[in-house]
VOMAR-916055 format. One record per atom (N, C-alpha, C): residue number from 1; residue in three letters; y, x, z. Coordinates in Angstrom, 3 decimals. Layout:
[NUM,ALA,[Y,X,Z]]
...
END
This chain:
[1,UNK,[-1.206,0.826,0.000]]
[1,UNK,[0.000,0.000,0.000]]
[1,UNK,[1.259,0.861,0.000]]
[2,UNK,[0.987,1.976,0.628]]
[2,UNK,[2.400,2.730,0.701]]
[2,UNK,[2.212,3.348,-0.527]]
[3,UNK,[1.845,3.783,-1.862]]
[3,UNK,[2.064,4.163,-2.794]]
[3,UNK,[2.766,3.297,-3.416]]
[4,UNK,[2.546,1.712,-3.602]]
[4,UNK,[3.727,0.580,-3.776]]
[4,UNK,[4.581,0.889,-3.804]]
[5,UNK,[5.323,1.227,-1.965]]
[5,UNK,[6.737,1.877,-2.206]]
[5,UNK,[6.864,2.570,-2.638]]
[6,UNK,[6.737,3.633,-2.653]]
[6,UNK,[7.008,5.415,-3.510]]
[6,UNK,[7.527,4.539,-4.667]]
[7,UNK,[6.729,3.895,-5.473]]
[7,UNK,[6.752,3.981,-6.873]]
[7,UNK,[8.307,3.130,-7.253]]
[8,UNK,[8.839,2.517,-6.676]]
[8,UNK,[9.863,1.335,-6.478]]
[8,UNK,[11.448,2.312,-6.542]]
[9,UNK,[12.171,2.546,-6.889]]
[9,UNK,[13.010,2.918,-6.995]]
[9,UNK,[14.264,2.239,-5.055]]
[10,UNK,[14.546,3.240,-4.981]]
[10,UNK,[15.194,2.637,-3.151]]
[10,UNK,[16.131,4.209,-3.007]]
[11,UNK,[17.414,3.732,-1.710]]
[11,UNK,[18.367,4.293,-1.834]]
[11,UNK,[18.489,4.131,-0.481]]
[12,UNK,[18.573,5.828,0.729]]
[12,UNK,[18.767,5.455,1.589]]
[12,UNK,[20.232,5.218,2.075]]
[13,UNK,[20.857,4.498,2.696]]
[13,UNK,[22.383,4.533,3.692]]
[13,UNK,[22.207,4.905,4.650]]
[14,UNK,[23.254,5.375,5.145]]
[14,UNK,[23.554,5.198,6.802]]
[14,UNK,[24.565,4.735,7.163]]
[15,UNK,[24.860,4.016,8.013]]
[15,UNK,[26.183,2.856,8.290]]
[15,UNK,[26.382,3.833,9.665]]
[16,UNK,[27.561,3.382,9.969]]
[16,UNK,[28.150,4.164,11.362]]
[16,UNK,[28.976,3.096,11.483]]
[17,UNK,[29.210,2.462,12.853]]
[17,UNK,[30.141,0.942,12.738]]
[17,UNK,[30.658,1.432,14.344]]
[18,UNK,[32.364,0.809,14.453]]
[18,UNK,[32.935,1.429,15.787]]
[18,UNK,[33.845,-0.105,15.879]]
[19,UNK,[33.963,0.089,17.084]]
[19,UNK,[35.649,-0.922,17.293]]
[19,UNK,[36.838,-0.338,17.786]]
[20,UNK,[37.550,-0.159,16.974]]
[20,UNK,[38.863,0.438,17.151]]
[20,UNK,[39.813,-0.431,17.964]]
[21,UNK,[39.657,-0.370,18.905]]
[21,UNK,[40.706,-0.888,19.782]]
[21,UNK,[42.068,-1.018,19.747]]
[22,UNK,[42.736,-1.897,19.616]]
[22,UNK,[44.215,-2.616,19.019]]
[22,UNK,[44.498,-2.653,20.656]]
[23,UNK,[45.860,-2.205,21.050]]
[23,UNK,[46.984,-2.689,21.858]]
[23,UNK,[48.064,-3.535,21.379]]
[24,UNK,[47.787,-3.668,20.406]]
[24,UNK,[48.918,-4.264,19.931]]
[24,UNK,[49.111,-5.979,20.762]]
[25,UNK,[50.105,-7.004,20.252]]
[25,UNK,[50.149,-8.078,20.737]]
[25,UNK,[49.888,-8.936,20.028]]
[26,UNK,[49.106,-9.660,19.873]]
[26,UNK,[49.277,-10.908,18.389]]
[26,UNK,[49.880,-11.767,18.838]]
[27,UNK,[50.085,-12.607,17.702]]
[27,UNK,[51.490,-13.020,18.102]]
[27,UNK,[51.636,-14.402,18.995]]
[28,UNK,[50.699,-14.544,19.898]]
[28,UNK,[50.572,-15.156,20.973]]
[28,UNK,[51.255,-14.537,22.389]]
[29,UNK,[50.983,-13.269,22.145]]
[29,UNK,[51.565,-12.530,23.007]]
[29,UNK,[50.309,-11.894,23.862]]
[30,UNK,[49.225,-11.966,23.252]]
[30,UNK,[48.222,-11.497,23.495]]
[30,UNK,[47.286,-10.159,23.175]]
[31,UNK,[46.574,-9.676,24.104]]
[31,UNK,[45.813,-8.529,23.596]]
[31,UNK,[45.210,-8.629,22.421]]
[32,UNK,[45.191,-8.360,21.159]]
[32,UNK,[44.037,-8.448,20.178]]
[32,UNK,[43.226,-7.594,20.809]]
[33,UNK,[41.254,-7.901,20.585]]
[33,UNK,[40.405,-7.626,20.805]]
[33,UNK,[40.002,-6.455,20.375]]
[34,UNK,[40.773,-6.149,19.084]]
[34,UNK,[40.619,-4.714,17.781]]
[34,UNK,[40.119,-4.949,16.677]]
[35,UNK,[39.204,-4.278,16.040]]
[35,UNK,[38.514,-4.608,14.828]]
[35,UNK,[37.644,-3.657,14.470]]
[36,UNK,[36.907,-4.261,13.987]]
[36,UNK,[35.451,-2.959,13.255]]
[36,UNK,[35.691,-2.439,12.640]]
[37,UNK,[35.226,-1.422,12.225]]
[37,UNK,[35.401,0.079,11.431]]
[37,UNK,[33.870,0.243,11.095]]
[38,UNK,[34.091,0.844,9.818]]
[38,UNK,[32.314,1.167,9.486]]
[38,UNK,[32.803,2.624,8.398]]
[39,UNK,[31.339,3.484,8.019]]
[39,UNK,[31.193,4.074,7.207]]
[39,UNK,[29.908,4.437,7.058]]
[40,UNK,[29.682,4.081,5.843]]
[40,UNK,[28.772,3.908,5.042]]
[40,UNK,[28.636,5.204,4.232]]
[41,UNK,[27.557,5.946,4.340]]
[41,UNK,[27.002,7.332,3.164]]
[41,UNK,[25.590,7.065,2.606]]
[42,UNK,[25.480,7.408,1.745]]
[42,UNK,[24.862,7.055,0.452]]
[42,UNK,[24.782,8.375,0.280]]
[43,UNK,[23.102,8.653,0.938]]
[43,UNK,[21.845,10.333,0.708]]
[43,UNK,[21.993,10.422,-0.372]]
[44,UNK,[21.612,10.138,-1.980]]
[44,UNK,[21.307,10.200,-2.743]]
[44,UNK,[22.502,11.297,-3.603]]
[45,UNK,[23.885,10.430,-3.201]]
[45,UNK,[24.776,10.640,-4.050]]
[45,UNK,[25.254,11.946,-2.767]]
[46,UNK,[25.478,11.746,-1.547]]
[46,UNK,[26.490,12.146,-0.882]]
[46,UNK,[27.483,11.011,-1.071]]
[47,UNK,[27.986,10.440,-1.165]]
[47,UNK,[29.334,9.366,-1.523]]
[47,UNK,[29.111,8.744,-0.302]]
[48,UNK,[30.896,8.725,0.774]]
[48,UNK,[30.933,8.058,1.368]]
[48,UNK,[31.981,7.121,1.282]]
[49,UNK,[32.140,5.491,1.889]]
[49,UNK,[32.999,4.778,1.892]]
[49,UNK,[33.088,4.366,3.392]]
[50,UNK,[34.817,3.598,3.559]]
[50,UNK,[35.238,3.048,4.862]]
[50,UNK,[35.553,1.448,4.851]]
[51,UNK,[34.597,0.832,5.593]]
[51,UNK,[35.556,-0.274,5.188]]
[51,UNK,[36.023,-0.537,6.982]]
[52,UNK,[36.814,-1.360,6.727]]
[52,UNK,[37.288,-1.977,7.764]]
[52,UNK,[37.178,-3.528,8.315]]
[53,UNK,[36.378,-4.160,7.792]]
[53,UNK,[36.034,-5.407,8.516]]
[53,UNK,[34.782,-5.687,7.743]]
[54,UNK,[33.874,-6.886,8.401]]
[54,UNK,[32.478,-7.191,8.107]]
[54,UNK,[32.600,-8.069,6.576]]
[55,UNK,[33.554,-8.272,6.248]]
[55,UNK,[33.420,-8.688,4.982]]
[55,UNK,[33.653,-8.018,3.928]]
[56,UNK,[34.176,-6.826,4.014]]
[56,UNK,[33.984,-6.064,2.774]]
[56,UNK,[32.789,-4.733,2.632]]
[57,UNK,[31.887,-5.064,3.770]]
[57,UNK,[30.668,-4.205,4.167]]
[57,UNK,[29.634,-4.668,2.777]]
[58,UNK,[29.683,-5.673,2.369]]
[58,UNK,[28.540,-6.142,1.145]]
[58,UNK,[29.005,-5.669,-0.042]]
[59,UNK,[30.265,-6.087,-0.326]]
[59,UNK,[31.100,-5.397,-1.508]]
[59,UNK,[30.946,-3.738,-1.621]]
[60,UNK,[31.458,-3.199,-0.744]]
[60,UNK,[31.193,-1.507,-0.709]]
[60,UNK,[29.721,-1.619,-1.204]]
[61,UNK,[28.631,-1.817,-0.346]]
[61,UNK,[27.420,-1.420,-0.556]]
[61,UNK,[27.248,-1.583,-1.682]]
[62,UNK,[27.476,-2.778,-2.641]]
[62,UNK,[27.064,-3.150,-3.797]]
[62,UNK,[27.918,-2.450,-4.969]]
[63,UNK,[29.256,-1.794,-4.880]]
[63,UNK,[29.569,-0.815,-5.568]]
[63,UNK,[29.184,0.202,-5.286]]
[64,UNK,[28.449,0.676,-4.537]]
[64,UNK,[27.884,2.106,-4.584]]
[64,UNK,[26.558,1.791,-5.168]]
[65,UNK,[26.073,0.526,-4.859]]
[65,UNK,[24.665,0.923,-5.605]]
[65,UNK,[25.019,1.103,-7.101]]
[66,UNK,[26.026,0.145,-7.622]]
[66,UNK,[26.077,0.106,-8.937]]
[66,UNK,[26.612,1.496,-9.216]]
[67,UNK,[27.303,2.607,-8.782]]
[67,UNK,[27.552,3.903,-9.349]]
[67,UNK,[26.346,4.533,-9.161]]
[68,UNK,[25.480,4.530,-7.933]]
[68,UNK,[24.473,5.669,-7.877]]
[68,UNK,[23.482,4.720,-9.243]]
[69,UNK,[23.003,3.807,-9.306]]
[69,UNK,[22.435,3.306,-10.575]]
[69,UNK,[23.238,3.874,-12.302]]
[70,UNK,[24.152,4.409,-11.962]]
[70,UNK,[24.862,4.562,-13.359]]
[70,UNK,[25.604,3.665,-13.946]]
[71,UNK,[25.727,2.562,-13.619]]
[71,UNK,[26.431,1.482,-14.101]]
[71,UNK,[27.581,1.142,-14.323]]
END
């Protein structure tokens, strides 16, 4: 079964994800909580990206696959 995989074409990442802590005030007059931070590297290529919130974490990934694919 593990020759299956081998044969399959796959790309490893590594994600690194932090919360950057905001002092700031929003405009309640309140502590914001902060916000996530990630970075994402891509073994294959070396290529790394940053994103900064959980919604552009799918987008990154999916443009890097499409460069390490050639596309």
């Amino acid at each position: 079964m593990e020759s299956d995989l081998s044969q399959k074409p796959s790309h490893l990442f590594t994600i690194r994800i932090w919360r950057e802590e905001n002092v700031d005030e929003n405009e309640e007059g309140e502590n914001s909580k902060g916000e996530w931070r990630g970075r994402i590297y891509l073994a294959s290529t070396n290529e790394v990206r940053h994103f900064r919130d959980w919604a552009s974490l799918i987008p990154v990934l999916l443009s890097m696959l499409k460069n390490a694919d050639g596309e």
